[in-house]
C-alpha positions, 0 to 999 in steps of 0.5 A, spaced: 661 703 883 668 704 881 673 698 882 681 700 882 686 696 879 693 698 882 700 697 879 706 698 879 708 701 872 716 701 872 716 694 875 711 691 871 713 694 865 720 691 867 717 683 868 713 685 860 719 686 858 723 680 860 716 675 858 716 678 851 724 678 850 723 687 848 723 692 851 716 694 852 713 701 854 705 703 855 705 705 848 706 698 846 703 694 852 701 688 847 692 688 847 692 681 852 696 684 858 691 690 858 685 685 858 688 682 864 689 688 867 682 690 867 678 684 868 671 684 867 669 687 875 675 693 874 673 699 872 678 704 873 687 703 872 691 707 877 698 706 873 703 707 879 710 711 879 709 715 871 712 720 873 720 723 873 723 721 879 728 725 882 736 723 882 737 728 888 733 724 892 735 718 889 742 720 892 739 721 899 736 715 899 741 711 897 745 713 904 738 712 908 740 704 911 734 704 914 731 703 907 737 699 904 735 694 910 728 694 907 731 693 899 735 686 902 728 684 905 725 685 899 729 683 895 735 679 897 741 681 892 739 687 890 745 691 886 745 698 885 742 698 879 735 696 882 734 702 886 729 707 881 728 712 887 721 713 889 715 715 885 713 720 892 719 723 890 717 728 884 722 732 880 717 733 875 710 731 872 712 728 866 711 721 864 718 719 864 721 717 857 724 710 860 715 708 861 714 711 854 714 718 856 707 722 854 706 719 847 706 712 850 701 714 856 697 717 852 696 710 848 695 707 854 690 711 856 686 710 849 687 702 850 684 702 856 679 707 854 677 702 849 676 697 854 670 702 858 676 703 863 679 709 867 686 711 868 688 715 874 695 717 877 698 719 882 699 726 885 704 728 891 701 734 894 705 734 900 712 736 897 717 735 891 723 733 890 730 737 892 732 738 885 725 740 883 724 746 880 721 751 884 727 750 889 730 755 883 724 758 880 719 759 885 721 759 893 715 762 894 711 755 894 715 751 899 717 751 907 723 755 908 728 755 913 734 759 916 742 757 917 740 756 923 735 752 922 739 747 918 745 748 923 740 745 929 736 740 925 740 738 920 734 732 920 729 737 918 732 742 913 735 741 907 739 746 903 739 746 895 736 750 889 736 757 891 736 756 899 734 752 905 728 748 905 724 745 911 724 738 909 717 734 908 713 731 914 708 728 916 706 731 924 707 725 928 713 722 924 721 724 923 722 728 917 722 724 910 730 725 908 729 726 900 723 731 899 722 738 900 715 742 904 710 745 900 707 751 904 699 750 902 697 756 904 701 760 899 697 763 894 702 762 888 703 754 891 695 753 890 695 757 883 701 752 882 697 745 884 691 747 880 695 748 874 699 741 876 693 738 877 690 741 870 696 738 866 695 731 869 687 732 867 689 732 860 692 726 860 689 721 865 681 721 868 684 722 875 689 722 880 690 718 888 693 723 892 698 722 896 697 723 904 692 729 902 689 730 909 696 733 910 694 740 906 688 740 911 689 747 913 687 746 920 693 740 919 697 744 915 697 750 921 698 744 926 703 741 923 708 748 921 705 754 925 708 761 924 713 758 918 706 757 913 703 764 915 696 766 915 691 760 913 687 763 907 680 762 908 678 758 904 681 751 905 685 748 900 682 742 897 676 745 895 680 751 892 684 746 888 678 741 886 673 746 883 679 750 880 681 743 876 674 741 876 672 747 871 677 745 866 675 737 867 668 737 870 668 729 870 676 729 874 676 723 879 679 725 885 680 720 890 684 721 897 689 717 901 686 718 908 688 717 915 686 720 922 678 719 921 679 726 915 674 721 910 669 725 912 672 731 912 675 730 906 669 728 903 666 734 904 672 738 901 671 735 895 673 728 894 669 723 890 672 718 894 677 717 901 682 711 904 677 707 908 683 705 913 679 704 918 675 697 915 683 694 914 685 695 921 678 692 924 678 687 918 685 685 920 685 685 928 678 686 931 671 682 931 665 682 927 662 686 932 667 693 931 667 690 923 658 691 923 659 698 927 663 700 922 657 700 917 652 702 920 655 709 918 651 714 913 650 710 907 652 716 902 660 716 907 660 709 905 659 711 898 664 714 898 670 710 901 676 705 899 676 699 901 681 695 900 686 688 903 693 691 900 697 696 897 703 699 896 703 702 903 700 695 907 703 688 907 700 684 902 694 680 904 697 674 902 701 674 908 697 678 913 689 674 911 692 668 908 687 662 906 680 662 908 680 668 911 683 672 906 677 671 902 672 672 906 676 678 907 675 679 900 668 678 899 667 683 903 671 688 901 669 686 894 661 688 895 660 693 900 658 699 897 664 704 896 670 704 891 674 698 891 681 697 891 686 691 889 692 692 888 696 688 882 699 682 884 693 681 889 690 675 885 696 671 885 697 671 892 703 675 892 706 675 899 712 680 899 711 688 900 716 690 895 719 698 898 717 703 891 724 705 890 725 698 887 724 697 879 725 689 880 721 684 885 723 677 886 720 671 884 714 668 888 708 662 886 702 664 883 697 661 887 693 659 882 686 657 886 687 663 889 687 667 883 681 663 879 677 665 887 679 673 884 676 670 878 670 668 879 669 674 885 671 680 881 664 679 876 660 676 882 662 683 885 660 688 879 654 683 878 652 685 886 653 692 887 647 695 883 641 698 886 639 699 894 644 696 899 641 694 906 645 690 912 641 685 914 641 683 922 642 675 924 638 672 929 641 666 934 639 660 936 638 658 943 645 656 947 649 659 939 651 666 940 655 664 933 651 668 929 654 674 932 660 672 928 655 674 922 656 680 917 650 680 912 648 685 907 643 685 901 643 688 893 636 690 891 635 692 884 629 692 880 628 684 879 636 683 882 637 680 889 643 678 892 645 676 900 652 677 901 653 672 908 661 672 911 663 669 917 669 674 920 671 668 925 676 662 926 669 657 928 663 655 925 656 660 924 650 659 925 644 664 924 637 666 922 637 671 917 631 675 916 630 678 908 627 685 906 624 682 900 616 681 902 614 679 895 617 672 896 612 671 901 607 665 899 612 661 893 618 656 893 625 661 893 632 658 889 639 662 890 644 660 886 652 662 890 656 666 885 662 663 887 660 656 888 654 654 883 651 651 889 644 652 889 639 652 894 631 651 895 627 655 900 620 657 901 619 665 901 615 664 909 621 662 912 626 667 908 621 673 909 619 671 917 623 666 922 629 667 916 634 663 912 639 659 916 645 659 915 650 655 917 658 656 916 665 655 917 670 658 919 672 664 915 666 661 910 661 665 905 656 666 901 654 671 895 647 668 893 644 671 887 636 669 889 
């Protein structure tokens, strides 16, 4: 299943450069750094922001004091010379020559192939930077707009290359104030996109794309009306992907996602979607909303990202922190799907750094928190294989506690695994009946992956009355039987 280690290329290039005293590129990322990149558990690399950024956007947003604000939070004292603009801000699809540019991605790539690992990138489907080159070549493939469009809101369009052009959006939000619309139901756009998307084919093993439920034509047409034209009949994922996918047949596509689009999406094409949903319950709800989560369709599990941060969500040590943050983990960690850690996470980062920075601050590496990745990430790949089955807890008389209680298990063939985790502030008690019927009539030992704890039960009780547990606040189990 795949396991997606996300970084943020520019800023941890920039901290390589200053720990080894020289420059370093992706063509020269010394061997011990790509290890630590890709730990055992980590199957796929998401190389965050390769692409050129666009100085035009760089310009606007440098007048923007919203995201000035947002720089001296970050990162008190900044200068000028920290702002790199955004990687959502795409001049051109080129890696960019200060990374190591072509050349050293393709080195990059091949030190992570050498590992079993593959590499994604991003795509920005929505919209491209106002010095982009279809603003002079290409008109056609973006939103256009008049004088007095730009005359009566000044917030929305924006005049550059050959004309005047609807600024990129998002329905229920102001305007993004550097980037240009794209017209998803232009023909010459999606001939365009499917060509983008075969370059970057040729040098990565996928691509994450950005705020992709966005070019859904029903969204599309909500979003734009009569300024897109007539929606072709076919949508527009599923014209794109099987167009890349004839020239990359393996190509891994993996979409940002609100809305409840995952379905949706899925069904358009995409191997897997955003799982917001888990993150929000996770964060804010009970273990009741978080078990009526998973009780949908395995194969859409499957097919889902689950994750505690990324660049978009603060970092989870600030929002999960401590014991709560782990059990967190665990279970995003061994839940069927994809799965999402973002760089910094093991280390128990706590500041969300804005991605027009190329320097973050200095923070403490929580190191108990990071030998707990440690040992989780393996103990996660070691889980995930086979059938996955929730696993319904029982109480005692007089302890509802048990309702606290997410528990699911891993079978295959001679593999067993129960994850426990208790999603509350007070202690837990349950009985937790296990499918595995050949247990019966013999002395039973599990071994807890993260712990080394070792426990001796009887197979009648496990597979009858079931295995008692008992946890505390925010504890967890991933017992290996």
């Amino acid at each position: 299943m795949t396991v997606i280690h996300e970084i943020n290329t520019l800023v941890w290039l920039g901290e390589l450069s200053h720990r080894y005293g020289r420059p370093v590129t992706l063509g020269d990322v010394p061997g011990e750094v790509w290890d630590g990149v890709a730990p055992p558990g980590v199957d796929t690399v998401w190389l965050m922001g390769v692409w050129q950024r666009s100085p035009a956007g760089l310009e606007i947003a440098l007048r923007d004091q919203g995201l000035m604000a947002s720089f001296r939070e970050a990162l008190p004292g900044f200068t000028g010379a920290d702002i790199a603009g955004s990687p959502y801000c795409v001049r051109d699809y080129v890696v960019d020559a200060a990374l190591g540019g072509p050349e050293g991605l393709a080195a990059a790539r091949a030190q992570l192939a050498a590992r079993g690992v593959r590499l994604i990138l991003d795509h920005v489907p929505n919209h491209v930077a106002p010095d982009h080159p279809w603003l002079t070549s290409a008109p056609d493939r973006l939103v256009r707009g008049t004088a007095d469009d730009l005359a009566r809101d000044p917030a929305g369009f924006i005049e550059a290359g050959a004309g005047i052009y609807a600024r990129g959006r998002d329905p229920y939000f102001p305007p993004w104030p550097d980037v240009v619309q794209v017209n998803a139901f232009s023909e010459a756009l999606r001939e365009a996109t499917v060509a983008t998307l075969v370059a970057i084919g040729d040098q990565a093993d996928g691509v994450r794309c950005d705020m992709a439920m966005l070019l859904m034509n029903d969204i599309f047409g909500r979003t734009w009306g009569e300024r897109a034209g007539t929606a072709p009949a076919e949508d527009f994922w599923p014209y794109v992907i099987a167009r890349t996918r004839a020239r990359h047949p393996d190509f891994l596509f993996v979409a940002e996602a609100y809305w409840d689009l995952e379905q949706p999406l899925r069904q358009q094409g995409f191997d897997h979607c955003y799982d917001k949903r888990l993150y929000d319950r996770l964060l804010h709800e009970d273990a009741d909303s978080v078990r009526a989560h998973l009780a949908a369709d395995l194969a859409h599990q499957r097919g889902l990202v689950r994750f505690l941060e990324n660049h978009d969500e603060p970092r989870a040590a600030a929002t999960l922190p401590g014991d709560r943050g782990r059990a967190a983990a665990v279970a995003v960690a061994t839940l069927p799907g994809a799965t999402l850690w973002h760089e910094g996470q093991f280390e128990g980062r706590r500041v969300r750094l804005p991605v027009f920075l190329r320097r973050r601050p200095q923070e403490p590496v929580d190191e108990p928190l990071r030998d707990f990745y440690g040992r989780l990430l393996p103990a996660a790949a070691a889980v995930r294989r086979g059938d996955w089955r929730p696993v319904t807890s029982t109480g005692l008389p007089d302890n509802d506690s048990h309702r606290n209680l997410l528990a699911w298990t891993w079978t295959h063939a001679d593999a067993r695994h129960l994850v426990v985790v208790n999603h509350s502030d007070r202690p837990a008690q349950a009985r937790l009946p296990l499918p595995w019927d050949d247990l019966r009539g013999r002395s039973c030992r599990a071994t807890d992956l993260l712990t080394g704890a070792v426990y001796d039960r009887d197979g009648d009780e496990l597979t009858g009355s079931g295995l008692f547990v008992s946890l505390e606040a925010w504890g967890h189990h991933v017992l290996k039987w």
